[in-house]
KERODREN-775499 format. One record per residue: residue number from 1; residue in three letters; chain; x, z, y of N, C-alpha, C, O, CB in turn. Coordinates in steps of 0.001 Angstrom, whole numbers, plus 500000, padded with zeros to 6 digits. Atoms other than C-alpha are relative to their C-alpha. Glycine has a CB too. Layout:
% KERODREN-775499
{seq=NUM, type=ALA, mol=A, n_x=X, n_z=Z, n_y=Y, ca_x=X, ca_z=Z, ca_y=Y, c_x=X, c_z=Z, c_y=Y, o_x=X, o_z=Z, o_y=Y, cb_x=X, cb_z=Z, cb_y=Y} $
...
//
This chain:
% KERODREN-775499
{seq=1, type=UNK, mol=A, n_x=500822, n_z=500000, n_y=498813, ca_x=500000, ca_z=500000, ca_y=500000, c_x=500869, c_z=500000, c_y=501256, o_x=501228, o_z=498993, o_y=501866, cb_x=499063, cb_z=501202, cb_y=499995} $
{seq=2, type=UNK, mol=A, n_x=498738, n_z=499523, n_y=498419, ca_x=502348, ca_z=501424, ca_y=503063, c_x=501480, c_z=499676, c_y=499650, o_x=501980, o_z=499775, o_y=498529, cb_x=500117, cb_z=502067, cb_y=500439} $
{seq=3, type=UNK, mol=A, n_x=498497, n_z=500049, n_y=500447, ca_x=505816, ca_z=500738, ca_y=503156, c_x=500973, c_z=501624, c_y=500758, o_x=502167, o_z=501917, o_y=500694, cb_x=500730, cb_z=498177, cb_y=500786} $
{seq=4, type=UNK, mol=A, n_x=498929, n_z=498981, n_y=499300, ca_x=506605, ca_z=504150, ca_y=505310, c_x=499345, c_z=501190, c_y=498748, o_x=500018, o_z=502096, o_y=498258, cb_x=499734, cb_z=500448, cb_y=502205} $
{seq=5, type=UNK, mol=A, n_x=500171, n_z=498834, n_y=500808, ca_x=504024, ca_z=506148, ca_y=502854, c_x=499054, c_z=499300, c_y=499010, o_x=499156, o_z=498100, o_y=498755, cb_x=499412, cb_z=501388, cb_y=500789} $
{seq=6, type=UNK, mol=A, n_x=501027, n_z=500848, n_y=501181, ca_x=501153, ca_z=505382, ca_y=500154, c_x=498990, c_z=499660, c_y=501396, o_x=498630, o_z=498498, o_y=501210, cb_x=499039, cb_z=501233, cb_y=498278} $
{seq=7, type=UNK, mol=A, n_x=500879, n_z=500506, n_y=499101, ca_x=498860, ca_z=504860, ca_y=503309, c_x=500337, c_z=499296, c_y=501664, o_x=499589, o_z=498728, o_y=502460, cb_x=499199, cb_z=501122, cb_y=500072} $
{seq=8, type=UNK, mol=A, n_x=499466, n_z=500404, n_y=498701, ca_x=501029, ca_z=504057, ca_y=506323, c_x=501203, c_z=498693, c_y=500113, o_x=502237, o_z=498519, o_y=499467, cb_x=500616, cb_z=501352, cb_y=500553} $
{seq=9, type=UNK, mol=A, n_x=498766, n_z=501477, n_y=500258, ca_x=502994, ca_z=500667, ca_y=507011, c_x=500496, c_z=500040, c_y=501145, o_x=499794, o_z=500435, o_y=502076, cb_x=499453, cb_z=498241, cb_y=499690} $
{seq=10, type=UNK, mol=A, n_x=499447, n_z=500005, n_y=498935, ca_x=505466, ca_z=500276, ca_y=509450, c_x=499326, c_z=498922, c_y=501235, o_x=499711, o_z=498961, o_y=502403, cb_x=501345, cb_z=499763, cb_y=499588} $
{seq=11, type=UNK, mol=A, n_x=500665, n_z=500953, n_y=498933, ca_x=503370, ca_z=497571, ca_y=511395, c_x=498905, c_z=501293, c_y=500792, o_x=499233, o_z=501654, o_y=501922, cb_x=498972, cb_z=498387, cb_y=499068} $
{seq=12, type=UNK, mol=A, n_x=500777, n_z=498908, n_y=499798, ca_x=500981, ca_z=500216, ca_y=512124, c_x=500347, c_z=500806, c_y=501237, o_x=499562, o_z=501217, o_y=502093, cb_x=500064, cb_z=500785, cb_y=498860} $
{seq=13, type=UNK, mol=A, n_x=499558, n_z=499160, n_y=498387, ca_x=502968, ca_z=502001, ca_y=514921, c_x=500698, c_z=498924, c_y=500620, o_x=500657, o_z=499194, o_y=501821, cb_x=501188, cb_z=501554, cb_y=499963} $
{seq=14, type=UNK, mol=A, n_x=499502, n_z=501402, n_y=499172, ca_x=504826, ca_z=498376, ca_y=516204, c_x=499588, c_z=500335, c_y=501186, o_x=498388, o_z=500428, o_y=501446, cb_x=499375, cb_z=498479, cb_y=499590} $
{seq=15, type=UNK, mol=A, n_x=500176, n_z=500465, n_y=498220, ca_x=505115, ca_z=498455, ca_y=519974, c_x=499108, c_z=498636, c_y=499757, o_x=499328, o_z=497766, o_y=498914, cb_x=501864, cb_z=499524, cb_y=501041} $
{seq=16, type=UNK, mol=A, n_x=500805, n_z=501015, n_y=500108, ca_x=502180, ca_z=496134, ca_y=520748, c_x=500844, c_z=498437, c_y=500987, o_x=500503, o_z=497256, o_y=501053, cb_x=498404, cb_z=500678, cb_y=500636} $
{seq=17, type=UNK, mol=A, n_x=498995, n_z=501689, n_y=499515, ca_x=505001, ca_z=493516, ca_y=522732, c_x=500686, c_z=499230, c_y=499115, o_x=501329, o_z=498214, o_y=499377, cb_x=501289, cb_z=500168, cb_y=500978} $
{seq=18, type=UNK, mol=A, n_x=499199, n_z=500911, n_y=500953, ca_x=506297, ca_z=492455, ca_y=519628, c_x=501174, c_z=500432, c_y=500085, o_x=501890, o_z=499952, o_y=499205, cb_x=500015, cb_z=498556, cb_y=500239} $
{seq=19, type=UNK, mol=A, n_x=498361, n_z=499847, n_y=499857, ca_x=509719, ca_z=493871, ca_y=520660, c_x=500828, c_z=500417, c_y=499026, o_x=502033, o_z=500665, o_y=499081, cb_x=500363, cb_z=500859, cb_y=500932} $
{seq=20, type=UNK, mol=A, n_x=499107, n_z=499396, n_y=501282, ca_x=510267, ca_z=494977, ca_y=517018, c_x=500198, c_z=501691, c_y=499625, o_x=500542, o_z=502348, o_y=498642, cb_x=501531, cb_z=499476, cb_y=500284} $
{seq=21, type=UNK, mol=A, n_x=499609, n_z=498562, n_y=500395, ca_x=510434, ca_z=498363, ca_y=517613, c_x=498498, c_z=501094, c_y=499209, o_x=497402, o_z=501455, o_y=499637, cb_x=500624, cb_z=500752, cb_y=501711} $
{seq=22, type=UNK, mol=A, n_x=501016, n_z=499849, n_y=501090, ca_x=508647, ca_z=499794, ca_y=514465, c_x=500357, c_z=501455, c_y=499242, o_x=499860, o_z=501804, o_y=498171, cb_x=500086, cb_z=498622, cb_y=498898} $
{seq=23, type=UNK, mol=A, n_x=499413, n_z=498946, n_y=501307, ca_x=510522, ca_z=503046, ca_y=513152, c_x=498907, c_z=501430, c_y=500782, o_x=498898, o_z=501503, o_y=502011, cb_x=502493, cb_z=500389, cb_y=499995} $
{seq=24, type=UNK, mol=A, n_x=500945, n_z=498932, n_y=499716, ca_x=508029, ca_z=506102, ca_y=513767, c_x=501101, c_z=501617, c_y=499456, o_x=501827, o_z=501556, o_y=498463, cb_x=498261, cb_z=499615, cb_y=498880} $
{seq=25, type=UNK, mol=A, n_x=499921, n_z=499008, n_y=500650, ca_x=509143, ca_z=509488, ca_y=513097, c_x=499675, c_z=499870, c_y=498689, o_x=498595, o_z=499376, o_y=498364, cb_x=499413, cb_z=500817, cb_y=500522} $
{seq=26, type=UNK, mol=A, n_x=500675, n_z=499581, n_y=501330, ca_x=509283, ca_z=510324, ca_y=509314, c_x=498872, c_z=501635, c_y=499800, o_x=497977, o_z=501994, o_y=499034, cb_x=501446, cb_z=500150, cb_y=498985} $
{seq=27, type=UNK, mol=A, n_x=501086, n_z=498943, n_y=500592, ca_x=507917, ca_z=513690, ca_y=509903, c_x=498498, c_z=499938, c_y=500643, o_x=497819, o_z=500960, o_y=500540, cb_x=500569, cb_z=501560, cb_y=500280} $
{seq=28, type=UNK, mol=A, n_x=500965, n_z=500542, n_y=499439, ca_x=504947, ca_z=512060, ca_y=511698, c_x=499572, c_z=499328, c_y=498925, o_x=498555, o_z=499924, o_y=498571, cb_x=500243, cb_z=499312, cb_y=501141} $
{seq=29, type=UNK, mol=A, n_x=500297, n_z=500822, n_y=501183, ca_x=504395, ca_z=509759, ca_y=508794, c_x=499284, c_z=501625, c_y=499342, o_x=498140, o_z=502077, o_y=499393, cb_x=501652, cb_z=499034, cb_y=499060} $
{seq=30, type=UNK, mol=A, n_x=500252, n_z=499398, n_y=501245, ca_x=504567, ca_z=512463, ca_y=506364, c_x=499069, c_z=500770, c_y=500248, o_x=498425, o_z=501206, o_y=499294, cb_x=501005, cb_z=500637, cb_y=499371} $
{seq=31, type=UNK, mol=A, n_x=501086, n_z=498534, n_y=499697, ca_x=502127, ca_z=515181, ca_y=508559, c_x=498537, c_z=498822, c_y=499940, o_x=497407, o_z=499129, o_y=499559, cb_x=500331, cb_z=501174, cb_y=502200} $
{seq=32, type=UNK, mol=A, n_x=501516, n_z=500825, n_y=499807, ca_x=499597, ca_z=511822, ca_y=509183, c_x=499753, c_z=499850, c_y=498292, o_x=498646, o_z=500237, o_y=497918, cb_x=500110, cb_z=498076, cb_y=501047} $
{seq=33, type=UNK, mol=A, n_x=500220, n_z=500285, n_y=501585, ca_x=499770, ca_z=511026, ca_y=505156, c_x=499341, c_z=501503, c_y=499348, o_x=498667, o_z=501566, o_y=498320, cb_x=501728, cb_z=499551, cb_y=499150} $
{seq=34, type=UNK, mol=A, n_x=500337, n_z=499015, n_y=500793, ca_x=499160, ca_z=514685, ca_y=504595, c_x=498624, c_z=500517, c_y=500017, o_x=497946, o_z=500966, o_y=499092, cb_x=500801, cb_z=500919, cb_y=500228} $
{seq=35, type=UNK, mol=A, n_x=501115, n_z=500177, n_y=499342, ca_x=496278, ca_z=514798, ca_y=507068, c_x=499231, c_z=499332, c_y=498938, o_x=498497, o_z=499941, o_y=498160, cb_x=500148, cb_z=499275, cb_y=501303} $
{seq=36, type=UNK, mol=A, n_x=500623, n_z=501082, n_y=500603, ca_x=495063, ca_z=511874, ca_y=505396, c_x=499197, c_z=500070, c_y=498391, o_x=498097, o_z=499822, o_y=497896, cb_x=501119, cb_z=499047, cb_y=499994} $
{seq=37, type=UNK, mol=A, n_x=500427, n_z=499255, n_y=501201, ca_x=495309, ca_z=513246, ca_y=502144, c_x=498555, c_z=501094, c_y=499865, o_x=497651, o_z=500975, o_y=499038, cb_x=501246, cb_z=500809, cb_y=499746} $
{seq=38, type=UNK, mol=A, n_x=500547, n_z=499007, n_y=500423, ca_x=493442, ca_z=516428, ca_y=502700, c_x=498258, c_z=499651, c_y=500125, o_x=497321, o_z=499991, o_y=499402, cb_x=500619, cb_z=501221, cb_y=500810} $
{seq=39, type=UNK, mol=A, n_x=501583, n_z=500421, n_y=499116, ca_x=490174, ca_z=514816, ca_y=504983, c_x=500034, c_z=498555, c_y=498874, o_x=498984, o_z=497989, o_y=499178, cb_x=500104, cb_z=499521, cb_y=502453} $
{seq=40, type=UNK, mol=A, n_x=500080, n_z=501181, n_y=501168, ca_x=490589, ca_z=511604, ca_y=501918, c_x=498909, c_z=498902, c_y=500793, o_x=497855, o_z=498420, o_y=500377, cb_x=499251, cb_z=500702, cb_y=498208} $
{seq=41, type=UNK, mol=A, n_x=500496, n_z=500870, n_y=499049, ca_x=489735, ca_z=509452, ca_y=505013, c_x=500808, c_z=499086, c_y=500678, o_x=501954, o_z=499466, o_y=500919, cb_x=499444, cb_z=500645, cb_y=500847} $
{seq=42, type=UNK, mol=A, n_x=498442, n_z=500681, n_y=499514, ca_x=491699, ca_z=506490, ca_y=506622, c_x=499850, c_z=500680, c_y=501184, o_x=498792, o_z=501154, o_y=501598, cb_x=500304, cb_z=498127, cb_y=500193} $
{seq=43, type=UNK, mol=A, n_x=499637, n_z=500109, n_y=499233, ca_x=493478, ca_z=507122, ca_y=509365, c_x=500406, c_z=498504, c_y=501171, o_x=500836, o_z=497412, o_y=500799, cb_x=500582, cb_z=500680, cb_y=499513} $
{seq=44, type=UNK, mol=A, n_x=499582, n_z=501127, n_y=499520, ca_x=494097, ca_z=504781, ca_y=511966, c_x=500393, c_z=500160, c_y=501683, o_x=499854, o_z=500701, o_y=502649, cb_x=498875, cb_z=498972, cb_y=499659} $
{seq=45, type=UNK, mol=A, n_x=498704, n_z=499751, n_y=498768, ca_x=496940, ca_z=504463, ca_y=514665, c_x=499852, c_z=499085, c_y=500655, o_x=499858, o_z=497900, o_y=500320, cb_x=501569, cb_z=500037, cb_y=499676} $
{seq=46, type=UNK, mol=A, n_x=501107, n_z=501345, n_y=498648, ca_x=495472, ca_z=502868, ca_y=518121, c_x=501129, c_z=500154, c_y=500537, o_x=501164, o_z=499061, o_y=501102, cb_x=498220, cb_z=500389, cb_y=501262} $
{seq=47, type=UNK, mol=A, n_x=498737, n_z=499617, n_y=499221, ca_x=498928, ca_z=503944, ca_y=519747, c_x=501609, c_z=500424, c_y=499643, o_x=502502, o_z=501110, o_y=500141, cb_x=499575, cb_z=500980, cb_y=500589} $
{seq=48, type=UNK, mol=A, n_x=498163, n_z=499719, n_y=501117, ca_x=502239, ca_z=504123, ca_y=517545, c_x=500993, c_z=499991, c_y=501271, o_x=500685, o_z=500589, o_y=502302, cb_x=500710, cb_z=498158, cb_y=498505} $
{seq=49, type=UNK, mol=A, n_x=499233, n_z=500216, n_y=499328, ca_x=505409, ca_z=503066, ca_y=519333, c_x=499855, c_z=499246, c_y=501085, o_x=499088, o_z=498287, o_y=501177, cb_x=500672, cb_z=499744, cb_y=499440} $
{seq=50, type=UNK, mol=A, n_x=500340, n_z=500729, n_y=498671, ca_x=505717, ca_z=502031, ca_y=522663, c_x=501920, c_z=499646, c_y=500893, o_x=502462, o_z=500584, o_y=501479, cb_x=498662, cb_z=501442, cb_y=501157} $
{seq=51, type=UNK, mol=A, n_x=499161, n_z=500578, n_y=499202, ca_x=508965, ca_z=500129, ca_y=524299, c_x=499784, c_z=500722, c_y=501401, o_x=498748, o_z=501092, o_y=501954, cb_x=499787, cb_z=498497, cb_y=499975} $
{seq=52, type=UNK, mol=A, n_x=500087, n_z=499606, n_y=498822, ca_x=510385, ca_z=501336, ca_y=527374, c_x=498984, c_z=499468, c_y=501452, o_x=498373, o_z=500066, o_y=502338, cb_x=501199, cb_z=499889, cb_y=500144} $
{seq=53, type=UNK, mol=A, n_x=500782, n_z=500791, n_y=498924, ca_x=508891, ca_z=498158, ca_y=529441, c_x=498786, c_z=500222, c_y=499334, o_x=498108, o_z=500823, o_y=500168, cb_x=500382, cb_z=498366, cb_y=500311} $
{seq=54, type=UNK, mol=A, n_x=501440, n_z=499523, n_y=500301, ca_x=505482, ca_z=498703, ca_y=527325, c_x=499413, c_z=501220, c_y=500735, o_x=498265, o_z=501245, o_y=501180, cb_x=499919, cb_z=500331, cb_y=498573} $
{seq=55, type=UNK, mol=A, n_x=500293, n_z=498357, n_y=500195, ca_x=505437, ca_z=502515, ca_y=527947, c_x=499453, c_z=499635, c_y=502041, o_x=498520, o_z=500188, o_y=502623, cb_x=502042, cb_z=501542, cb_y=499372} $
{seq=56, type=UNK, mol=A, n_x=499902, n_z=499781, n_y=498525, ca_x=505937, ca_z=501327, ca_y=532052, c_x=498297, c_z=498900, c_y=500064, o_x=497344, o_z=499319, o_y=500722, cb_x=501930, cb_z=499251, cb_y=500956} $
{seq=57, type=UNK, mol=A, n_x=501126, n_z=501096, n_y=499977, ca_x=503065, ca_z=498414, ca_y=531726, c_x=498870, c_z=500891, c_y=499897, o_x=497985, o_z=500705, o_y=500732, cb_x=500026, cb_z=498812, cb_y=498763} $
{seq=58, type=UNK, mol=A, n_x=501213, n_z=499332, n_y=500685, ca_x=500586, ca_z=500731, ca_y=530252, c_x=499598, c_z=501397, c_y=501067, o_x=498558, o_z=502041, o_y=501212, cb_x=500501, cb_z=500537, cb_y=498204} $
{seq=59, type=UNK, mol=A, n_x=500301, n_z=498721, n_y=499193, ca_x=501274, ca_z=503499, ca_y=532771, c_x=500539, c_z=501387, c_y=498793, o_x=499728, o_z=502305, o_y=498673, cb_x=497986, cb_z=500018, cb_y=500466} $
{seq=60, type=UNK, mol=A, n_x=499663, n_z=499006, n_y=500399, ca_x=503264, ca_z=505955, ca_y=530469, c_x=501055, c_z=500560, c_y=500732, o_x=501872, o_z=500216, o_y=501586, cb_x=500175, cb_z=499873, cb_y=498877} $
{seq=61, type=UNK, mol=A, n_x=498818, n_z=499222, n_y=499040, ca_x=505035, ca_z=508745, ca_y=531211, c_x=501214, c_z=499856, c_y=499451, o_x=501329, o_z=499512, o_y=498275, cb_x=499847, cb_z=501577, cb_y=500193} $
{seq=62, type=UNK, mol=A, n_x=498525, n_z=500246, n_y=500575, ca_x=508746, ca_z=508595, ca_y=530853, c_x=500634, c_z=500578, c_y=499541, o_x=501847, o_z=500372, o_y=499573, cb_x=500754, cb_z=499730, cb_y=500509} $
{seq=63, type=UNK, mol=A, n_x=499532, n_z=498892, n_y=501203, ca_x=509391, ca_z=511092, ca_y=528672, c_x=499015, c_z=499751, c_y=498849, o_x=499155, o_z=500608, o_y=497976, cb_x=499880, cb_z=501769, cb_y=500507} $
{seq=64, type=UNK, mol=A, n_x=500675, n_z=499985, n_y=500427, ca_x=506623, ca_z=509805, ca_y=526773, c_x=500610, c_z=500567, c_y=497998, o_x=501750, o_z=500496, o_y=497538, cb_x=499410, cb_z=498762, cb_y=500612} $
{seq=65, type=UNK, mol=A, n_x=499477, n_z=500281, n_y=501410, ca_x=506571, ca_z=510553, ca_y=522712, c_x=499352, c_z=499171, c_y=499749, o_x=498755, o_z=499488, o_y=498721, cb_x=500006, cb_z=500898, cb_y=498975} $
{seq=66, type=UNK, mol=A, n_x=499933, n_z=500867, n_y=500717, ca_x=505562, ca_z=507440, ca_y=522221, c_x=501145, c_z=498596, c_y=499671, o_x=501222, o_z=497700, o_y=498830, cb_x=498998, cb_z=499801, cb_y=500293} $
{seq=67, type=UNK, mol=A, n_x=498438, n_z=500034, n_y=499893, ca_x=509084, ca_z=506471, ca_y=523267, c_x=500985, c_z=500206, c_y=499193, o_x=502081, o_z=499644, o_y=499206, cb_x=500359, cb_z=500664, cb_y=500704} $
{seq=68, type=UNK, mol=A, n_x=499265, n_z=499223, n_y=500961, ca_x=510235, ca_z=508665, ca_y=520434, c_x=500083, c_z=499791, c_y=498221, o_x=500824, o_z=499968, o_y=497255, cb_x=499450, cb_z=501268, cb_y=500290} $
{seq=69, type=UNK, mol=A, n_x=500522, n_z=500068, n_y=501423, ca_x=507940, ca_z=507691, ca_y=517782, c_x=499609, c_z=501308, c_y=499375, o_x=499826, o_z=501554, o_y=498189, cb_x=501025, cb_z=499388, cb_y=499117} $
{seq=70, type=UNK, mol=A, n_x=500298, n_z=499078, n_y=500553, ca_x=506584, ca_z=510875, ca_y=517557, c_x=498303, c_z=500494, c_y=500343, o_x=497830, o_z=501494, o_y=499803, cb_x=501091, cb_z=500863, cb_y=500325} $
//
């Protein structure tokens, strides 16, 4: 199913510019998979990673964690 867990794929948090940047926190993965597990409901990630120029387009803050992948 996922390539980061049994329910989560790295496309899933992709900065929406395409810029490639796709790596999420693992312990984010593993707390959303656990989540996921317990409520045996999908989850679904409207906001994963976000590029510096994304993070500024969108109006994030600059410390954002979605900067972090977390």
């Amino acid at each position: 199913m996922g390539d980061l867990s049994r329910n989560f794929s790295r496309s899933e948090f992709a900065c929406f510019c395409e810029c490639g940047l796709s790596d999420p926190s693992l312990v984010l993965v593993e707390a959303l998979q656990e989540l996921r597990d317990i409520i045996n409901q999908p989850i679904i990630v409207t906001a994963g990673l976000r590029c510096i120029e994304q993070n500024k387009r969108v109006g994030g803050r600059p410390n954002s964690q979605h900067l972090k992948g977390n």
